[in-house]
C-alpha beads as a LAMMPS data file, in Angstrom:
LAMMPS data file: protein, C-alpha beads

90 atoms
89 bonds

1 atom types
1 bond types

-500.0 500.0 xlo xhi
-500.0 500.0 ylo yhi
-500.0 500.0 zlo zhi

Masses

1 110.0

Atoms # bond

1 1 1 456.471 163.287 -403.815
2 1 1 460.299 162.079 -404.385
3 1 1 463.252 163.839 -404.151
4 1 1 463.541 163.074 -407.856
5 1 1 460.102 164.375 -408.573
6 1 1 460.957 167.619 -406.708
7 1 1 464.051 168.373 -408.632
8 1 1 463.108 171.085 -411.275
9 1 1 459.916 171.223 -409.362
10 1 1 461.098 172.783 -406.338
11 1 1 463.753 175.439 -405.943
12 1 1 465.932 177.537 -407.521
13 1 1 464.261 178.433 -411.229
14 1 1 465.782 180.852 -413.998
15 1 1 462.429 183.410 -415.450
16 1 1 463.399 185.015 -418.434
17 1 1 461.352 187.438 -420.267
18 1 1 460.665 189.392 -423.212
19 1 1 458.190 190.302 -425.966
20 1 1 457.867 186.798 -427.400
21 1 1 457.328 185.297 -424.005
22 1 1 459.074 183.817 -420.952
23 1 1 461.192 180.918 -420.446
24 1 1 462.058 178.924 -417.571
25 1 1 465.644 177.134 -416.664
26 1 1 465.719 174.843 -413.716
27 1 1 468.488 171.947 -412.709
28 1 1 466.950 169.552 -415.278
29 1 1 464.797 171.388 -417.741
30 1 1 463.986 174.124 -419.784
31 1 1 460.767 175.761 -421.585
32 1 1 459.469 178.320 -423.179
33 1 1 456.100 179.958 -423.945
34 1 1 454.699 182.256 -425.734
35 1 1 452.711 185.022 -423.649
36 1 1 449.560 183.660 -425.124
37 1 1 449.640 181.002 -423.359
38 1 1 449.682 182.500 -420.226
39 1 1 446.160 182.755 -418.894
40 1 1 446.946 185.778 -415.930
41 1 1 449.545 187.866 -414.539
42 1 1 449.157 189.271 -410.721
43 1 1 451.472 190.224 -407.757
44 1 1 450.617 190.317 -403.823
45 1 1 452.919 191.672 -401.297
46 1 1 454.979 188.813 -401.166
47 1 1 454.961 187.178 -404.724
48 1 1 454.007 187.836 -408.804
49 1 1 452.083 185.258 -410.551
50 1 1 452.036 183.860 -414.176
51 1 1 449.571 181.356 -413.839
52 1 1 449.172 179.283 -417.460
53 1 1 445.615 178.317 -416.243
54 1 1 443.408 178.426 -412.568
55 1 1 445.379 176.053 -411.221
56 1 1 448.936 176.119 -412.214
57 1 1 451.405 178.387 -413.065
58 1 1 454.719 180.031 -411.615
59 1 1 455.210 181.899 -408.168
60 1 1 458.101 184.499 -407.898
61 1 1 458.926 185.745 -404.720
62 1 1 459.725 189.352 -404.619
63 1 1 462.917 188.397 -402.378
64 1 1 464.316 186.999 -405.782
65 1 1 465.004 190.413 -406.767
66 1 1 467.662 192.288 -405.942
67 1 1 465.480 195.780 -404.893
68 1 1 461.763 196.729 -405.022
69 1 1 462.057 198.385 -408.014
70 1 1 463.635 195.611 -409.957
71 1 1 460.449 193.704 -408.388
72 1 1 458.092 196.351 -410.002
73 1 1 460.138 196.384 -413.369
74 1 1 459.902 192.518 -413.888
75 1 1 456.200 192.826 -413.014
76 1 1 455.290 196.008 -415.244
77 1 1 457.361 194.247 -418.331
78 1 1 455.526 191.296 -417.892
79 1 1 452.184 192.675 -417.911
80 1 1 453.360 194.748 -420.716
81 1 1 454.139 192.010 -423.191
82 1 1 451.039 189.892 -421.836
83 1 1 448.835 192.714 -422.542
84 1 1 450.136 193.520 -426.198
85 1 1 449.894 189.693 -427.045
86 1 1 446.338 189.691 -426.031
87 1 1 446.184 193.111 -427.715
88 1 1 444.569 195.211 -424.458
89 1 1 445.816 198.500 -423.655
90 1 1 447.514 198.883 -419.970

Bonds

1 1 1 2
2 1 2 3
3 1 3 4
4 1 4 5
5 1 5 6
6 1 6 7
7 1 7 8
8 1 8 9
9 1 9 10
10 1 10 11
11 1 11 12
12 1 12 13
13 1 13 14
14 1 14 15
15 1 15 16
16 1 16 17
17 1 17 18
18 1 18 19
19 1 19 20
20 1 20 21
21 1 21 22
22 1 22 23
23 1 23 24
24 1 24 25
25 1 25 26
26 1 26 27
27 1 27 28
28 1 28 29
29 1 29 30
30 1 30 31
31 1 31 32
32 1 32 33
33 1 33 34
34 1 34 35
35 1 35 36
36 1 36 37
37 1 37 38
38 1 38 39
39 1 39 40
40 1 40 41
41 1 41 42
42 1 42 43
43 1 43 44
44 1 44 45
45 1 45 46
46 1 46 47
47 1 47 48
48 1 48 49
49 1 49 50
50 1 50 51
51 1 51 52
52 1 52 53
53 1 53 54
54 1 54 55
55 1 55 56
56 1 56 57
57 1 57 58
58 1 58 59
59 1 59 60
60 1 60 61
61 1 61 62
62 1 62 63
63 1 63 64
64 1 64 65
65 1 65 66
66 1 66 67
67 1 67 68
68 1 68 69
69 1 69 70
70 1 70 71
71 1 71 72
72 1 72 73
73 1 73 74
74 1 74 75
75 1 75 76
76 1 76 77
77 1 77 78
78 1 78 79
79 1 79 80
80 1 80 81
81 1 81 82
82 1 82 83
83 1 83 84
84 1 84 85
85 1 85 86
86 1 86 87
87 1 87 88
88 1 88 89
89 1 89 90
């Protein structure tokens, strides 16, 4: 991979979300999508995952955040709206 390719790849990335979805900012793009187009929503001790299918998606460290329970808030909002797109109960 080239430096160019890594640029927007790699690093510093802007997650937004809300109840119509999440959108991403980086150096030299942006995007949106809608939450169902997100295929599953976990967390580890280290990281949360949106993954838009089994093999890609994002990775958010939990060093991002500010405090733990910023961490936990980000995670229970997203599973929130992910779950009331795909109409499941939490």
């Amino acid at each position: 991979m080239t430096k160019n390719n890594e640029v927007g790849t790699l690093g510093k990335h802007k997650i937004k979300i809300d109840k119509n979805g999440m959108s991403e900012t980086t150096p030299v793009n942006e995007g949106s999508m809608s939450w169902g187009m997100i295929f599953s929503i976990d967390q580890n001790d280290e990281y949360i995952f949106i993954f838009l299918n089994a093999l890609s998606g994002f990775i958010i460290p939990k060093r991002a955040f500010d405090t733990d329970v910023e961490t936990e808030e980000f995670y229970n909002k997203a599973l929130e709206y992910w779950n009331a797109a795909r109409n499941v109960n939490a």
